[in-house]
N, C-alpha and C positions, 0 to 999 in steps of 0.2 A: 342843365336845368336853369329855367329861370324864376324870379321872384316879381311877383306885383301885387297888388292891393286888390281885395272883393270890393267893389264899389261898392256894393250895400250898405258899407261902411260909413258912410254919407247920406243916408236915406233918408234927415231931415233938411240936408240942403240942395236936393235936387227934387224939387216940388213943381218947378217949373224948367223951360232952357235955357234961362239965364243962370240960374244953380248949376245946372247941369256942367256948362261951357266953365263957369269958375272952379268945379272940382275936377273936371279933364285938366283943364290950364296946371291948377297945380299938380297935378299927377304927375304932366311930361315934365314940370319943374324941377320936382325931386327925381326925376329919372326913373319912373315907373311907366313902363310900356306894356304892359298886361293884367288885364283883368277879366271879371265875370260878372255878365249883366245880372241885376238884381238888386229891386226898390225905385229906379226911376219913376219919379212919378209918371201917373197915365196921363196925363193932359200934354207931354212932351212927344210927339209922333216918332213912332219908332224910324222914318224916314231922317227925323230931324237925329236921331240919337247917332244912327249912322254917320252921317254928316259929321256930325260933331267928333266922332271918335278916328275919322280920318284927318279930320284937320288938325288932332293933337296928338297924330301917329302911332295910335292907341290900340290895340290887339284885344279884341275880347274874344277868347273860347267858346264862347255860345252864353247862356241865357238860365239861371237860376230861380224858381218860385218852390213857395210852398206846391206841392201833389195839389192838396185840390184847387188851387188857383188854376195850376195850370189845364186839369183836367177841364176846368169850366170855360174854358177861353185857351183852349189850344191853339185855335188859327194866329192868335194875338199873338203868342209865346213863340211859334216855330216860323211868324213872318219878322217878328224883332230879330230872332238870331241867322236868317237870312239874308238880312239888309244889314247885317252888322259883319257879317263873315263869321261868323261862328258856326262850328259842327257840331254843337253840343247841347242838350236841352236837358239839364240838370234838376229832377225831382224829388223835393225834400223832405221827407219822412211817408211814414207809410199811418195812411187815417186808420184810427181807431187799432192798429196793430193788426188790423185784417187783409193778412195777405193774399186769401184765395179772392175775395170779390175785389183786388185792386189789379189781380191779375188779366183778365180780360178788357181792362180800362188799359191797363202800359199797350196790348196787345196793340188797339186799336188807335195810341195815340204813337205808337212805333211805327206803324205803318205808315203815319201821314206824318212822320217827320223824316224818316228812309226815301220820302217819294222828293225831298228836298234836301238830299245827301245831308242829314241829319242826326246823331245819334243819341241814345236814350245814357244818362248816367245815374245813377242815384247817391246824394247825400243822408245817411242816415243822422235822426236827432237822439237825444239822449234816451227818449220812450223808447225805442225803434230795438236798440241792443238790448232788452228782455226777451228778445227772440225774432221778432218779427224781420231783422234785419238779413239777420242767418238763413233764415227761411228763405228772404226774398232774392237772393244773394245765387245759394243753390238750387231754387227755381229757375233762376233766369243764368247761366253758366255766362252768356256773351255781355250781360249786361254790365258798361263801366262803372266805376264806384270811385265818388268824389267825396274823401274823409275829411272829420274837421277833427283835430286834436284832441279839441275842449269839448265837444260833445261827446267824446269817448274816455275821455277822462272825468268828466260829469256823472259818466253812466258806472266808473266805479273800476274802468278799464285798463290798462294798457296801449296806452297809442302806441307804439311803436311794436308791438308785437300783432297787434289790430292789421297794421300797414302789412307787416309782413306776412303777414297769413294771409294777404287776398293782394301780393307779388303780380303784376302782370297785367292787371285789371285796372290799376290805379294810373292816371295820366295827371290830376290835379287833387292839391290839399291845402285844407284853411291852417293855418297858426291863429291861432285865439288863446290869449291868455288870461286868467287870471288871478288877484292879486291874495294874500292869505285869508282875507276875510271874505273870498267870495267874489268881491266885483270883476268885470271886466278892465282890466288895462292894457296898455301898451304890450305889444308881444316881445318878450324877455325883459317884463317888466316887475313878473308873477312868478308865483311855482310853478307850472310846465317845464318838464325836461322836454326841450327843444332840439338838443344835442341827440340824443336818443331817436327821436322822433325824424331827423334830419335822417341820420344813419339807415332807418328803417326807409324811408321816402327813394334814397339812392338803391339802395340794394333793391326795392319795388321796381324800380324802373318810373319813377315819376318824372315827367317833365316840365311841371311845375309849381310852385308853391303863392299860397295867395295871403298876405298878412291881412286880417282881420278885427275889425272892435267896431261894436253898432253902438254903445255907449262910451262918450267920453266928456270932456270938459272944454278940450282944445282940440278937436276932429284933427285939424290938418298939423299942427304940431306932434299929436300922438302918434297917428296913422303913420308918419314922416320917420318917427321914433321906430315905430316896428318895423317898417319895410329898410331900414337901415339895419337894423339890430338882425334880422334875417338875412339880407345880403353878405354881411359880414362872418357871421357863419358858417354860409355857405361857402364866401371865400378864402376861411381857413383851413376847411376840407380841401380847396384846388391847392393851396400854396406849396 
């Protein structure tokens, strides 16, 4: 299994490809070589994002947006995770909890990402697990599923018992923590049992985990914080 960082994580300083290029740079600095496209800004060409993620030996999975973002500008989304090597086109919550008319939309945005060796995942948000999730989950049997901890823990859940109920389907999962009063911080920096949540991730058959915070104070000091405090966990379970 490995560990890296959701770039979205950075969504305020990658506004352009100057941003862009200094939060790769620090990425391979800390020795994070895997991530998932999501929040770059648009003015940065996905050609250019490419580029850049080669040149800091950078592995992105494929390509993260809200559902309907991507729905509205699919060609955009499944030619970013093309030109980036990624197989994976990660859709996040399900609009208004309406699964039957979003059904015939994945349909149709499956097929044109399948025609570019492509696959569909879904990230459920904290709305999503009042049902609509379950729904769309045993609707769609082949479809992957990209958990985030803290949305399932938000929604009132069990992450690690979450994980293991949908065993086999999971390939990537966010760590997002936070701290007692609510905010976002550093992952294992808050309440989240992460330990737990590890356990569940291995026994799923995950292949890898993405440390998480869209909020902070010190972006690359924190981010740096949790992709640490995650690795080391994980390498307590190998020792």
């Amino acid at each position: 299994m490995n560990v890296g960082i959701q770039i979205s994580s950075f969504k305020p300083l990658m506004t352009d490809a100057a941003g862009l290029d200094g939060v790769l740079s620090f990425m391979r600095e800390i020795g994070c070589r895997d991530t998932a496209l999501q929040w770059i800004g648009r003015a940065v060409p996905a050609g250019t994002i490419a580029e850049l993620l080669q040149k800091y030996g950078i592995k992105a999975t494929g390509v993260q947006d809200k559902t309907a973002g991507i729905l509205a500008d699919s060609e955009y989304y499944i030619e970013l995770c093309s030109l980036a090597g990624g197989d994976e086109l990660c859709f996040s919550g399900v609009p208004n909890g309406d699964v039957q008319s979003l059904m015939p939309k994945l349909d149709a945005l499956e097929e044109r990402a399948l025609a570019k060796g492509i696959h569909l995942s879904y990230h459920p948000v904290k709305a999503d697990f009042a049902g609509a999730a379950e729904a769309l989950l045993c609707m769609r049997p082949a479809l992957r599923l990209t958990p985030d901890v803290c949305q399932i823990r938000d929604a009132g859940l069990d992450p690690a018992q979450f994980i293991l109920s949908h065993s086999g389907r999971i390939d990537t999962v966010h760590f997002k923590d936070r701290n007692e009063s609510g905010a976002l911080c550093s992952v294992g920096k808050g309440v989240t049992d992460f330990e737990s949540a590890l356990t569940a991730c291995l026994k799923a058959g995950a292949k890898l985990i993405l440390a998480e915070q869209e909020t902070w104070t010190d972006a690359f000091g924190e981010l740096k914080a949790g992709l640490e405090y995650t690795k080391a966990l994980l390498l307590s379970r190998n020792a």
